[in-house]
N, C-alpha and C positions, 0 to 999 in steps of 0.2 A: 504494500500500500504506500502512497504520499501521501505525505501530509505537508500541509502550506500554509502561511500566513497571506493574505493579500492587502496589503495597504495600497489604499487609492483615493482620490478628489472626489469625496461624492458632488457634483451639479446640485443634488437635491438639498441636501444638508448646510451646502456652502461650505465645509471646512472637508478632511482629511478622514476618513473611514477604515476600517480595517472587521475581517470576516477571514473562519479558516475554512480550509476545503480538503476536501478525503478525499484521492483517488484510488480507482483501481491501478494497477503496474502489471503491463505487461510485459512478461516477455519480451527478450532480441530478438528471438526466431520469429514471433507473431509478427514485428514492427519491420522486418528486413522483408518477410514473406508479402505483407500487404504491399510495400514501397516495390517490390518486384512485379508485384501484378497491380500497380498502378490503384490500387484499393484504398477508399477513402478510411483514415481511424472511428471506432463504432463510437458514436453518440451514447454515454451512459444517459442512463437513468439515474433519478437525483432526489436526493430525501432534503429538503431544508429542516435543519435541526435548530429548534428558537431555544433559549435561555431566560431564566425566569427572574425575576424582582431583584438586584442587588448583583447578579452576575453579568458575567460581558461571554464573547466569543469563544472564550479559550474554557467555561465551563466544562462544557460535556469529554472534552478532552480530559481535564485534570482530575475528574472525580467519577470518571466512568469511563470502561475498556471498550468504547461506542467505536475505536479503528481496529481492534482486534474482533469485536462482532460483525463487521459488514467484512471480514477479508470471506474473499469467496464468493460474496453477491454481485459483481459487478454493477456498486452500485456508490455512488457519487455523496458524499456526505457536505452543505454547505451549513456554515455554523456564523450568521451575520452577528455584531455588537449592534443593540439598540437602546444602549442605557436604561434609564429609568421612564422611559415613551409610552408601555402598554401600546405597543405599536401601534401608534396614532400619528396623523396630522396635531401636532399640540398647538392647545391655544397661544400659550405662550412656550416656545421654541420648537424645535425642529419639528420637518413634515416628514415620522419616519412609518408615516403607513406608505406613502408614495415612494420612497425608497427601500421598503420591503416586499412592498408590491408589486413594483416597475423595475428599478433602479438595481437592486441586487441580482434578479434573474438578466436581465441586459448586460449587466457585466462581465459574471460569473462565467456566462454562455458566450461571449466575446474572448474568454480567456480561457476556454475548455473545454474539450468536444463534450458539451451536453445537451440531452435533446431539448425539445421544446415541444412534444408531446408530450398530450396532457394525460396518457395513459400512460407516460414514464415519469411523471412529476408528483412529487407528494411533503406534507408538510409536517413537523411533528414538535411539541414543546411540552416544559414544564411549566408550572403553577401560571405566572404572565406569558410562558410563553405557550401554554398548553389554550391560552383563550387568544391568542397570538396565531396559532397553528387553523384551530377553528375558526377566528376569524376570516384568516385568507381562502378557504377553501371553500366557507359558505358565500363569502360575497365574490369568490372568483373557481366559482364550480368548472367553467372552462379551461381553467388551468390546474387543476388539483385532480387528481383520481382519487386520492387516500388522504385520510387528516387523523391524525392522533394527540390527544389531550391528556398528559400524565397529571394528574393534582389540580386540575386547570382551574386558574380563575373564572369560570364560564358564567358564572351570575355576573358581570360587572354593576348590576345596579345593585346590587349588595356592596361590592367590592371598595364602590366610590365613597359609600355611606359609612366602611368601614363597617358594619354588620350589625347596626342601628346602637351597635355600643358607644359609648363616650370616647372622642379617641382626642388626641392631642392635635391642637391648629396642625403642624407639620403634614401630616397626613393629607388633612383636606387640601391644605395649600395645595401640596404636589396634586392631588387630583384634580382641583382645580386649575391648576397650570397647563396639565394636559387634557381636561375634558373640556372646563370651562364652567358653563353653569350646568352642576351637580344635576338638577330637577328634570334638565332634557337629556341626560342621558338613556333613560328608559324608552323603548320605542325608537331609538336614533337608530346611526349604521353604525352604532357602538355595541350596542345592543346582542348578543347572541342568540337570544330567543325570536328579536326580531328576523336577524340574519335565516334562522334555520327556517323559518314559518316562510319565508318568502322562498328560499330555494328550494323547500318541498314541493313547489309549487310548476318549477322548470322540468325542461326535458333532461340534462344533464344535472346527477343528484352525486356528489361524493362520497364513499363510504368512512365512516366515523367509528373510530376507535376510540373510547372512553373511559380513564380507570383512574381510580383514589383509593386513597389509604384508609380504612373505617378509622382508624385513632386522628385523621388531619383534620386540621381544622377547618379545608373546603372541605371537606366532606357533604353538609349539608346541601351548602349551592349545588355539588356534580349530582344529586338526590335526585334536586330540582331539575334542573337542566336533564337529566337524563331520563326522568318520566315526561318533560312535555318533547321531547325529540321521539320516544317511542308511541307517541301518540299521533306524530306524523309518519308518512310514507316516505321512510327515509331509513339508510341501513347502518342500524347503530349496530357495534359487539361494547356490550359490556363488561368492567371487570372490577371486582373489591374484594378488601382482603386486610388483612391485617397491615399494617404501613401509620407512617409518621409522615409528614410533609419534610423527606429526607432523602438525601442521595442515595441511602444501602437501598430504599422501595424505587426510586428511579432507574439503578442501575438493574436493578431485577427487571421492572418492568418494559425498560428500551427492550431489551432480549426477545420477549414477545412480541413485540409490536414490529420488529422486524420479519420477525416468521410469519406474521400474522397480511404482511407485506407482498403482494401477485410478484411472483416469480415473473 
């Protein structure tokens, strides 16, 4: 396998970027054999791996064997930094829903043979990046085949509110920062309920992979979320099980949801 750093200019961002990437390695023989018969290098298929609240890029790397489990899939691991964004348009600072949206697959695919079928594209996060994951796949069903949600934040109108507990200004600010006014988030394209109810509704529907820890503290919200998705025409797999909102339950559960992944 490769593994890479990419530092680059984001356009969208305006400043300086950085995301890593998993490749397959082949063979000399395969790469001398194709360059002989004039054959173009094959287009992987490409899992985007999101990072959740408080982590950057290099997570999944350091706290989970995520390049020793895809050796053998032929299969593309992109791992972007989106700070602390809940991968949004923020009201105030960067626009990193349109740079995880647009911005990262245009790059990635400018500097790697990766396909841009949508039946080789697929998205997957933890806790922010597991409602991160779901996000992109419900609001861009033509680009995702596969979405998987480890611990996800997937209530975000819970999320924002802090989970109607007393929380300290700090919190809301930052929510504020990125949503804006708290009150329209519900019902927005922030929304995942909204998200999922609308693309039940299309001819291309992604399938969703959904799992939390009974001891985490989403627990509750994935409850939610996971009985009104099973209430739509839509192909949930579900999974729970004993787990903490922890890397030892992440690093088990990546393992699955790779299997769980079309060959």
């Amino acid at each position: 396998m490769i593994l890479t750093d990419v530092n680059f200019f984001s356009e969208t961002l305006g400043m300086r970027a950085t995301l890593g990437v998993i490749l397959p390695q082949q063979p000399l023989s395969e790469n001398t054999q194709q360059k002989s018969k004039n054959k173009r290098p094959p287009k992987y298929r490409t899992l985007y791996l999101l990072h959740g609240h408080s982590d950057d890029h290099t997570a999944w790397q350091r706290w989970t064997s995520i390049e020793r489990y895809v050796e053998g899939m032929n299969l593309a691991v992109v791992m972007p930094s989106v700070h602390l964004s809940f991968y949004a348009d923020m009201e105030h600072g960067g626009k990193y829903w349109q740079f995880i949206s647009q911005e990262v697959p245009a790059v990635v695919r400018s500097l790697f043979p990766l396909s841009d079928q949508r039946a080789d594209n697929f998205v997957a996060g933890l806790s922010m990046g597991g409602y991160g994951a779901f996000k992109l796949a419900l609001a861009h069903p033509e680009q995702y085949a596969c979405a998987a949600s480890l611990s996800g934040a997937v209530d975000i109108r819970e999320v924002v509110q802090g989970h109607g507990e007393p929380q300290d200004e700090i919190w809301l600010t930052e929510m504020r920062n990125i949503f804006g006014n708290l009150s329209k988030v519900p019902g927005s394209q922030h929304d995942l309920f909204t998200l999922a109810n609308k693309v039940s509704k299309s001819k291309e529907k992604p399938r969703l992979y959904q799992c939390c820890g009974t001891e985490d503290f989403l627990y509750a919200d994935n409850i939610r979320f996971r009985d009104y998705v099973q209430s739509l025409p839509l192909d949930l797999t579900y999974e729970e099980g004993p787990g903490e909102h922890n890397w030892a339950y992440w690093d088990t559960m990546i393992q699955k949801i790779l299997a769980w992944l079309p060959r």
